[in-house]
GUSEMI-199637 format. One record per residue (C-alpha): residue number from 0; residue in one letter; x, y, z. Coordinates in nm, 4 decimals. Example, Ala and Ser with C-alpha at 12.3 -4.5 7.8 and 13.67 -1.06 7.14 Angstrom:
// residues 2
{atom 0, "A", {1.2300, -0.4500, 0.7800}};
{atom 1, "S", {1.3670, -0.1060, 0.7140}};
// end
This chain:
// residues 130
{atom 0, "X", {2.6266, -2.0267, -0.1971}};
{atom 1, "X", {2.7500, -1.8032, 0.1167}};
{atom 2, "X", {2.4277, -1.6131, 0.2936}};
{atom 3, "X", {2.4733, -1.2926, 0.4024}};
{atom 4, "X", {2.4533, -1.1504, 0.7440}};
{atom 5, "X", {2.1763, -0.9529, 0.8174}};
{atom 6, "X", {2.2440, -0.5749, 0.8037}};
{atom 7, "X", {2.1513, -0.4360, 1.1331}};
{atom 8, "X", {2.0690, -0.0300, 1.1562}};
{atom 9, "X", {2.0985, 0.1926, 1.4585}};
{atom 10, "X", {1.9282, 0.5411, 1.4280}};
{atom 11, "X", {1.9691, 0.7680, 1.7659}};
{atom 12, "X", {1.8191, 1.1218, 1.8477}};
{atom 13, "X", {1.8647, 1.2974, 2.1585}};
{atom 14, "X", {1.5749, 1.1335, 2.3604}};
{atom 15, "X", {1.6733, 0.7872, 2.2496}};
{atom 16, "X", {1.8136, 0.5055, 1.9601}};
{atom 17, "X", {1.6590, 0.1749, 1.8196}};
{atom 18, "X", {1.8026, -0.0724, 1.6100}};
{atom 19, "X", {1.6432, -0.2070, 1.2688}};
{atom 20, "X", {1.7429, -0.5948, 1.1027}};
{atom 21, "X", {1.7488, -0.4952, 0.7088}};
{atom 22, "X", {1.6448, -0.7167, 0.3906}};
{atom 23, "X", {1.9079, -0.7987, 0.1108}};
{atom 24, "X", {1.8041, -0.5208, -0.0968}};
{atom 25, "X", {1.9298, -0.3045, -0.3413}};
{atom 26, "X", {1.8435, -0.0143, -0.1450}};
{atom 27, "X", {1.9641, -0.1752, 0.1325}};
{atom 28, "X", {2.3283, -0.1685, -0.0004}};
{atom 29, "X", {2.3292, 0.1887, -0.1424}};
{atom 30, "X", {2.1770, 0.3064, 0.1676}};
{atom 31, "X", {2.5041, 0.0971, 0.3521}};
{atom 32, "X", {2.7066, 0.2923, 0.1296}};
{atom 33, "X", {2.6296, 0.6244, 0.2742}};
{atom 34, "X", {2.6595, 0.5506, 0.6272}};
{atom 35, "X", {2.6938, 0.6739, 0.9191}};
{atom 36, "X", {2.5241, 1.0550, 0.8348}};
{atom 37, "X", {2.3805, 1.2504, 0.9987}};
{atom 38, "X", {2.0513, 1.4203, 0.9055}};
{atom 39, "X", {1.7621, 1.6610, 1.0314}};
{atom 40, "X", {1.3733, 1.4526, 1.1465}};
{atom 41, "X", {1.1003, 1.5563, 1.0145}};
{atom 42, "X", {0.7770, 1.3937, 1.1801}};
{atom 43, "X", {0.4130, 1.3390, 0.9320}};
{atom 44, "X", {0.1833, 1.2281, 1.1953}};
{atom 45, "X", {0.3277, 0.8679, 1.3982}};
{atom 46, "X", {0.6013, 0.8671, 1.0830}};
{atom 47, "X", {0.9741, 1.0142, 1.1148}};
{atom 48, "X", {1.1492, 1.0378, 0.8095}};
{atom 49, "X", {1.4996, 1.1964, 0.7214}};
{atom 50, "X", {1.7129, 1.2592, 0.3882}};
{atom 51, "X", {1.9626, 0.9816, 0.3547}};
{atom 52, "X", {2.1839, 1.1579, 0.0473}};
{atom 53, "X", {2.0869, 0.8320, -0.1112}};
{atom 54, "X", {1.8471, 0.8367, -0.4539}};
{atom 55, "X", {1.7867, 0.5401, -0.5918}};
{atom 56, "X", {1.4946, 0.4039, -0.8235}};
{atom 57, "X", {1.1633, 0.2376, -0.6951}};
{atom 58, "X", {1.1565, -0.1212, -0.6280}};
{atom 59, "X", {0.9230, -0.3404, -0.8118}};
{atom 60, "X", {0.7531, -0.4144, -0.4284}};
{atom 61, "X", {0.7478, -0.0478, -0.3431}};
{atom 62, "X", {0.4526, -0.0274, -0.1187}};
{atom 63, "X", {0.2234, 0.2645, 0.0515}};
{atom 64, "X", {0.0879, 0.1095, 0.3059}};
{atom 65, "X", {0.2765, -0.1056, 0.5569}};
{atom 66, "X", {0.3012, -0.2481, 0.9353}};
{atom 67, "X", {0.4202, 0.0112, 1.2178}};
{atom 68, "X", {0.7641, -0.0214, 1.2648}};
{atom 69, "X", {0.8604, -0.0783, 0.9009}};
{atom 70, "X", {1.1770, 0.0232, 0.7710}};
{atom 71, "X", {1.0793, 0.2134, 0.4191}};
{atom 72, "X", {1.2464, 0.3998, 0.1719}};
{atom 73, "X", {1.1124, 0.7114, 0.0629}};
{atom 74, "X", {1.2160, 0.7367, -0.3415}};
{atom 75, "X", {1.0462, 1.0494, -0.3992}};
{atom 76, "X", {1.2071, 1.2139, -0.0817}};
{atom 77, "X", {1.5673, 1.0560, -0.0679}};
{atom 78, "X", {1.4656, 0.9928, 0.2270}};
{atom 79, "X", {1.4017, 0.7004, 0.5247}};
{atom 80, "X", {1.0539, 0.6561, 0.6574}};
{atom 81, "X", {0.9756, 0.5090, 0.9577}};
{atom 82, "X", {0.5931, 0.4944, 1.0419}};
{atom 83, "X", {0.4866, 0.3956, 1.4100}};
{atom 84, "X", {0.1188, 0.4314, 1.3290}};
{atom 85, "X", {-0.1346, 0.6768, 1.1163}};
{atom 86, "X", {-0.0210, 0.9597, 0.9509}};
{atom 87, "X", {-0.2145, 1.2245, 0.7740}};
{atom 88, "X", {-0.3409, 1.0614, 0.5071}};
{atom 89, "X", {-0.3738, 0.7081, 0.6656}};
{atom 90, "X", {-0.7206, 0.5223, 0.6535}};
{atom 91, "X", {-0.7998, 0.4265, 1.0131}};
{atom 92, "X", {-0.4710, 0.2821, 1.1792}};
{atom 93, "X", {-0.2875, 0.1979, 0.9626}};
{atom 94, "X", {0.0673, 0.3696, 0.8071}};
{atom 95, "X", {-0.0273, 0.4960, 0.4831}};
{atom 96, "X", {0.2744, 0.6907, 0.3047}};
{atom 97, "X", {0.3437, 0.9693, 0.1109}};
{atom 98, "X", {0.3686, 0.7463, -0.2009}};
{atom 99, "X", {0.5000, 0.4035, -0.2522}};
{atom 100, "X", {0.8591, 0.3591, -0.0386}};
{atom 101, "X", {1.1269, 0.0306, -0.1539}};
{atom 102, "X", {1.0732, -0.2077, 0.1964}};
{atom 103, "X", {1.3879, -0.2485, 0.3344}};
{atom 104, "X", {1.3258, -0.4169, 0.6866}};
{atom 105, "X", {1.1715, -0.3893, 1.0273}};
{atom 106, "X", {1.2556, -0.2236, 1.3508}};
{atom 107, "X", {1.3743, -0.3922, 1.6210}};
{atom 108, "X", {1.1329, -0.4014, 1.9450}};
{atom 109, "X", {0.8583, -0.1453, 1.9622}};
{atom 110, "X", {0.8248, 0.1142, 1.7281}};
{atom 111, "X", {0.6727, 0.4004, 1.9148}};
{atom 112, "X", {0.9880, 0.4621, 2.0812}};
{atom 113, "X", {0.9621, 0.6806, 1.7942}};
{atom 114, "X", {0.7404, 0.9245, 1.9189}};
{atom 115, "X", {1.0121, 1.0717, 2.1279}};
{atom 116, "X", {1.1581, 1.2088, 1.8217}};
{atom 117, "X", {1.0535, 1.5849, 1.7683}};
{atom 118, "X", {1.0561, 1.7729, 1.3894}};
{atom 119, "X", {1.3946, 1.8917, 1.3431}};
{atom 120, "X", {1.5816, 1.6544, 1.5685}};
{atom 121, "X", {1.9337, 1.5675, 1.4769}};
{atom 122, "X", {1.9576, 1.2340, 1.3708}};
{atom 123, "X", {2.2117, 0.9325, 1.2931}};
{atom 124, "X", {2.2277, 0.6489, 1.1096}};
{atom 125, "X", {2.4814, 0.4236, 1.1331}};
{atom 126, "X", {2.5733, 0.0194, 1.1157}};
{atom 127, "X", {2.5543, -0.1946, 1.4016}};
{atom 128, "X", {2.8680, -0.3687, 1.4604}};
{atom 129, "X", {2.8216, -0.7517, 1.3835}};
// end
């Protein structure tokens, strides 16, 4: 049986990019699907998110709370989430969602490069050439 390569994300704003390795998911592919867009940030305390276009159903490993620099899925939102630490309804440090978002993968390198991203930023998503 043939493994797949490793989907590989890049996500840029004006005041900078990072790259994110994704899972062989289901939301995964219908996320691939849709790219490149563009779309508008929106920041929730240390988390960016963004509509993707995408809607898809809730994976049976959905999860609300998960390590900085996650790559999540917001199902209820359409939308990517990408925590870099608390956000408003967190419990201490750690990245608490909105609700329970399908894991797809991790960023690459260190998350808070995220905090450069102000609400309202233009942002794009496209594929990293293999």
């Amino acid at each position: 049986m043939q493994t797949r390569t490793p989907l590989r994300l890049r996500i840029s704003w004006p005041a900078g990019h990072l790259t994110a390795t994704l899972d062989d998911t289901p939301t995964t592919h219908a996320l691939a699907k849709a790219l490149p867009f563009v779309s508008t940030a929106r920041t929730w305390g240390e988390e960016v998110y963004f509509d993707t276009g995408v809607s898809v159903s809730r994976e049976t490993d959905a999860r609300e709370v998960v390590e900085p620099g996650t790559v999540a899925f917001w199902t209820d939102g359409d939308a990517l989430a990408l925590p870099y630490g608390p956000t408003p309804i967190s419990r201490g440090n750690e990245c608490r969602l909105a609700s329970p978002c399908n894991v797809l993968g991790r960023i690459d390198g260190d998350p808070g490069v995220l905090a450069t991203v102000r609400d309202g930023d233009p942002v794009r998503a496209e594929l990293v050439d293999a």
